[in-house]
VOPAGU-2260 file (C-alpha; in pm, 1 decimal, decimal comma):
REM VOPAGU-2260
SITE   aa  ch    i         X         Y         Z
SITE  UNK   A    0    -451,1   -1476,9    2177,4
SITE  UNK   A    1    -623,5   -1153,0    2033,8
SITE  UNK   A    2   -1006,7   -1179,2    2131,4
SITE  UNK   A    3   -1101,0    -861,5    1935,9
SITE  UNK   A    4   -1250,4    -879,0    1565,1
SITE  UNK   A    5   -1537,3    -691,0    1457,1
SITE  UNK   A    6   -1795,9    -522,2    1218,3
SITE  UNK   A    7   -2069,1    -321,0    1134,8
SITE  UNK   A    8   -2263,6    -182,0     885,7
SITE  UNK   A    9   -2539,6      56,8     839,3
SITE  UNK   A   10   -2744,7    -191,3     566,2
SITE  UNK   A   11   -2734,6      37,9     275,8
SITE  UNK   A   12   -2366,9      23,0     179,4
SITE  UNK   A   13   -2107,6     172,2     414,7
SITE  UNK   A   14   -1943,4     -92,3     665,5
SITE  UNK   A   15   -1612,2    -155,2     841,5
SITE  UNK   A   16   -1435,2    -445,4     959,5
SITE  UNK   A   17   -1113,7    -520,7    1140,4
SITE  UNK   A   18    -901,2    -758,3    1353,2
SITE  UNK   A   19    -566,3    -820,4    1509,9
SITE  UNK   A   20    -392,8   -1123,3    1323,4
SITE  UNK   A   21    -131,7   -1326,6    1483,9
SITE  UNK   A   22     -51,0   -1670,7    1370,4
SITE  UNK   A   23    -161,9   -1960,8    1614,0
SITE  UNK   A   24    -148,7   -2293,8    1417,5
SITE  UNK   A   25     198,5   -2268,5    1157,6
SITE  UNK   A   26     440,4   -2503,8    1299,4
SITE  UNK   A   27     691,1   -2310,9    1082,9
SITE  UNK   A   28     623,3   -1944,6    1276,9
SITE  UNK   A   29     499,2   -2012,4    1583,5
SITE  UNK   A   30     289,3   -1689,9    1620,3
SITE  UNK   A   31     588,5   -1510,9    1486,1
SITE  UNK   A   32     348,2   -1389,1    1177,7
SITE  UNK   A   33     140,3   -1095,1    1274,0
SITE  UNK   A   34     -35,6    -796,4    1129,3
SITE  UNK   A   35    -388,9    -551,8    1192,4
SITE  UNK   A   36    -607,0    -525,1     904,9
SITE  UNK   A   37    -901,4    -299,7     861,5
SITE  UNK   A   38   -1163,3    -263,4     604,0
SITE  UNK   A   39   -1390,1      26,5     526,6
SITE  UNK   A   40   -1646,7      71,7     268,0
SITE  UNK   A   41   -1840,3     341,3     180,6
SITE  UNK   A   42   -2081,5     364,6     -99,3
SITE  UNK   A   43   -1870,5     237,4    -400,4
SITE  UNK   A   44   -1542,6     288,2    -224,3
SITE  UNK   A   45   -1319,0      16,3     -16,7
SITE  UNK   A   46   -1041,1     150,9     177,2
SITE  UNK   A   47    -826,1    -179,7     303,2
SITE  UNK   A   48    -542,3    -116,5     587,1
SITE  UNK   A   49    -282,3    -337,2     655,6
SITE  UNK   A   50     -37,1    -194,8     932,4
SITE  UNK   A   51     213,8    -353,6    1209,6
SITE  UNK   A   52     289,7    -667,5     946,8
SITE  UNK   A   53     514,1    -820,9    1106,2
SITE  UNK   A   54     722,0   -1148,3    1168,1
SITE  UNK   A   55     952,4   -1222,6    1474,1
SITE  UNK   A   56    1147,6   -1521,0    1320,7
SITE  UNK   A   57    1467,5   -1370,7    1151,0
SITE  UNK   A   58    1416,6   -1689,0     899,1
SITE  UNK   A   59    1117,3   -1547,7     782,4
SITE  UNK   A   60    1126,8   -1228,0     547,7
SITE  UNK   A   61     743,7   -1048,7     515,8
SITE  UNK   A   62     637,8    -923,3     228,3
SITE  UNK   A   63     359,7    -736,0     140,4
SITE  UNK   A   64     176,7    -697,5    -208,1
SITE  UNK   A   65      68,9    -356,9    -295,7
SITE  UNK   A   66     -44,5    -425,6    -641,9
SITE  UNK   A   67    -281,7    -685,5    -740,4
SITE  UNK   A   68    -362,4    -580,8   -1103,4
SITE  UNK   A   69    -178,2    -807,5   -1403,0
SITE  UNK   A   70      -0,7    -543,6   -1586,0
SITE  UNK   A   71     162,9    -621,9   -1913,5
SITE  UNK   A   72     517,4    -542,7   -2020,0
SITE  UNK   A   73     345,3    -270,0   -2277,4
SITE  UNK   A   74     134,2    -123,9   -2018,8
SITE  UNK   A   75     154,1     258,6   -2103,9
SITE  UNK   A   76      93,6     383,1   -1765,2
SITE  UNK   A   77     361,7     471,3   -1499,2
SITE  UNK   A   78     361,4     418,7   -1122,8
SITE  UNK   A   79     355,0     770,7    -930,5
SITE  UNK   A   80     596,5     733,9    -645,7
SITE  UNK   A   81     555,1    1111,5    -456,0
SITE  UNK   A   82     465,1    1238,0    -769,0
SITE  UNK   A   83     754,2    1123,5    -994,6
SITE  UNK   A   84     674,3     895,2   -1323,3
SITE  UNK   A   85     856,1     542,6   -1341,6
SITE  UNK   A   86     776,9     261,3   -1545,5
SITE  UNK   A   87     526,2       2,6   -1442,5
SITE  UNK   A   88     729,2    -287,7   -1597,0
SITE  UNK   A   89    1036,8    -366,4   -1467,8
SITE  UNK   A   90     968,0    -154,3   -1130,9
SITE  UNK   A   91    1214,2    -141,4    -862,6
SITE  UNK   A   92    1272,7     117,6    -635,9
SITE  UNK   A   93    1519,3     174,8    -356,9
SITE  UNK   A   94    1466,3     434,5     -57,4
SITE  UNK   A   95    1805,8     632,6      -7,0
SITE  UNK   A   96    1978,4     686,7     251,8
SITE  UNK   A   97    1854,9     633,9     647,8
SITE  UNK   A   98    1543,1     861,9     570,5
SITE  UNK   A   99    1229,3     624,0     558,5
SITE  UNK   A  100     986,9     870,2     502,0
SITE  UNK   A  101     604,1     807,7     433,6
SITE  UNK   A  102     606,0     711,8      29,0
SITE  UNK   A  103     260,4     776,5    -156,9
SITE  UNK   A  104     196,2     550,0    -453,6
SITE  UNK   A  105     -32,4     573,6    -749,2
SITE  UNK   A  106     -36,8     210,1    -960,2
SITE  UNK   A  107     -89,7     228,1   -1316,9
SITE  UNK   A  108    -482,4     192,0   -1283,8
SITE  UNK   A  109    -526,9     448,1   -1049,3
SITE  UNK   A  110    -514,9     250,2    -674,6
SITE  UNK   A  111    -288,5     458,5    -434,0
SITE  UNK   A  112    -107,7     416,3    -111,6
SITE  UNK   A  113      69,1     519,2     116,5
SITE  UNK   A  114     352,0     320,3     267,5
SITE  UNK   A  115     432,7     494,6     644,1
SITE  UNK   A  116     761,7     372,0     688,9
SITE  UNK   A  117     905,9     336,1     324,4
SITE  UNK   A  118    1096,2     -31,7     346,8
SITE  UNK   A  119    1435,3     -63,0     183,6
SITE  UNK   A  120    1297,5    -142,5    -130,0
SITE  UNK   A  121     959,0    -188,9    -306,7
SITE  UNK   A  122     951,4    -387,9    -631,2
């Protein structure tokens, strides 16, 4: 239903894309599935934005996976939530309280992000 999806580039390296996502042909969601994702690159650098990831069908929980790096169970580096240390491996965290404030996160290599509306719980 979402006509718009497009790209450019300037032929020596910096580009963005982007598009509106909502899901036409599941049986099982029946467009309930929907997000925006944008993509920016500049030089050696890739931003990637994922934002309104949603799904309308209560059956259907949405997840989304911050970080896509194997890390094993010695891994010596922490996650930075805001700043703070905690261990990469086990990593759970729970926001407290009403407050979902924005939540900046550093993964043990070095990626960050920022999550706008901190979730009940990352893990």
């Amino acid at each position: 239903p979402n006509a718009f999806v497009g790209g450019l580039s300037d032929h020596g390296g910096d580009g963005a894309f982007g598009y509106h996502f909502e899901d036409m042909h599941s049986p099982s969601l029946a467009a309930a599935l929907t997000c925006r994702k944008s993509y920016f690159l500049f030089d050696d650098v890739l931003v990637l934005l994922g934002s309104d990831i949603t799904s309308t069908d209560p059956r259907y929980a949405v997840h989304t996976t911050l970080f896509q790096t194997a890390l094993a169970a010695s891994d010596p580096a922490p996650i930075l939530l805001n700043g703070s240390s905690h261990a990469a491996v086990p990593f759970h965290y729970r926001a407290a309280g009403p407050d979902r404030a924005e939540l900046r996160v550093r993964d043990p290599v070095g990626n960050g992000y920022v999550v706008q509306s901190t979730p009940g719980e990352l893990r």
